[in-house]
C-alpha positions, 0 to 999 in steps of 0.5 A: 325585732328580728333578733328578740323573735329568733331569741323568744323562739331559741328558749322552747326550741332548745328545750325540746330538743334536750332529751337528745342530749347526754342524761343526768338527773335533774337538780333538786337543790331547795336554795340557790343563788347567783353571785354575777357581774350585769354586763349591760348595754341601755337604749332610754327614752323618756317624755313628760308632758304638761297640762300648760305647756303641751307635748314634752320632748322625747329625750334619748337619756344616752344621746340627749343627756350623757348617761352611760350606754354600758354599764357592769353591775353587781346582780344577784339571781336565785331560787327557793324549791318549795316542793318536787314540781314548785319553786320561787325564783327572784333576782336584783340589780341596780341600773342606776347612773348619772351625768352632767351635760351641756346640752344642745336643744331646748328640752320641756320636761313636764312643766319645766323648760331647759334652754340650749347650752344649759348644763343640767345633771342627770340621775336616773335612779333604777332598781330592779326586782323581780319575783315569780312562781314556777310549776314544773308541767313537764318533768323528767331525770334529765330537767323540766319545763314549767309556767311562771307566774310573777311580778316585775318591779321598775322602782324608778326616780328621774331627775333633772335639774340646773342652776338656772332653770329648776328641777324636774323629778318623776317617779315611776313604775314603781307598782308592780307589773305581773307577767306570766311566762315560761321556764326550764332547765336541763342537764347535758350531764351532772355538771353542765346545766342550761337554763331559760325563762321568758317572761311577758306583760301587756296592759292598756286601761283607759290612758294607760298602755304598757308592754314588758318583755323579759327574756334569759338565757344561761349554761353553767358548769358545777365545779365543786359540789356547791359551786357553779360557775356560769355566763347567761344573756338577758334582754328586756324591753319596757313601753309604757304610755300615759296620758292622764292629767296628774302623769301624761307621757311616755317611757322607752327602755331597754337593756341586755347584756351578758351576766357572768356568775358563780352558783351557790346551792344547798340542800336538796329535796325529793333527790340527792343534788346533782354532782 
């Protein structure tokens, strides 16, 4: 906790203190894209509960059940300005993985019961899409500090099974989740850009109680006209608890790691593009 604190407060900080640095003109391009590989380390833990059998058990999907704690991953990120101060920006990866392990406890998952020494597979199929729209409240030549306003979509299917005890499958998150948050950018010269974003969700309604936390940071160099290449870190948590009679249960998950990429931009509005 006191890392996401320091990591929330560095994005606003660092943006105030930007007007100290070398002066550029802010980047007007109207379409960018990130091309960049995902380097992610995952902390999971999911529990179902059944109307019969109770409480289910808390598995750690890394621990428990053999899924990779690291992963690299193909992720795109990118934004389209609609206008001076407005602009939609959007990303996508896939965090899916699987596995088969023998594992070394009883496991209730939902109305299934998975005994000791039993090898069950694993897949934990996980898209993520993300959309927001972000108004530029501050502006100047040098970069701008806006609000967002969007959606975070987990489009989740968990599935368990084995030979002699059945197959469990749950689909989840896959409704939107709005968050509202802030972002920024600013030039320490024509080339060398930073850029943040953080992003935050939090619901309870009736059974219902869900928190999501999505933080990003990153500094590229442009080193062609169009071309950018550049290293952001990301880290997002998501808690959700449940406790109706069709989904009873619990979903812990995070996920950060260190995006590398390479930046496309084109066209312009209001300003020539940077170089």
């Amino acid at each position: 906790m006191r890392y996401l604190l320091i990591r929330v407060t560095l994005i606003p900080l660092v943006l105030a203190l930007a007007p100290l640095g070398v002066a550029a003109e802010l980047g007007s391009e109207r379409f960018v894209i990130s091309l960049g590989a995902f380097i992610t380390d995952r902390d999971t833990s999911t529990r179902v509960d059944s109307n019969t059998l109770g409480r289910g058990t808390t598995v750690v999907l890394e621990d428990d059940l053999g899924l990779d704690s690291s992963q690299t991953v193909f992720r795109i990120d990118g934004h389209v300005r609609i206008a001076e101060r407005h602009r939609i920006n959007f990303s996508v990866f896939d965090l899916s993985r699987d596995s088969t392990r023998t594992i070394d406890q009883d496991i209730q998952f939902g109305d299934e019961v998975f005994s000791v020494n039993t090898s069950i597979d694993s897949n934990f199929d996980l898209d993520i899409y993300k959309i927001a729209y972000t108004y530029s409240v501050w502006r100047t030549e040098h970069g701008f500090l806006g609000v967002d306003a969007g959606i975070h979509v987990a489009d989740l299917v968990e599935t368990l099974s084995a030979p002699s005890a059945g197959q469990f499958q749950l689909k989840a998150l896959t409704a939107p989740l709005p968050v509202i948050g802030i972002r920024g950018e600013y030039y320490f010269t024509p080339k060398l850009r930073l850029a943040g974003a953080a992003e935050y969700f939090a619901l309870e309604y009736n059974d219902i109680k869900g928190r999501l936390a999505d933080i990003y940071l990153g500094m590229d160099y442009k080193v062609m006209d169009k071309l950018g290449l550049g290293i952001a870190y990301n880290y997002v948590t998501v808690d959700i608890d449940a406790a109706k009679s069709e989904l009873s249960g619990g979903l812990d998950w995070q996920y950060d790691g260190f995006l590398l990429y390479f930046r496309f931009a084109f066209g312009s509005i209001g300003k020539k593009s940077t170089k």
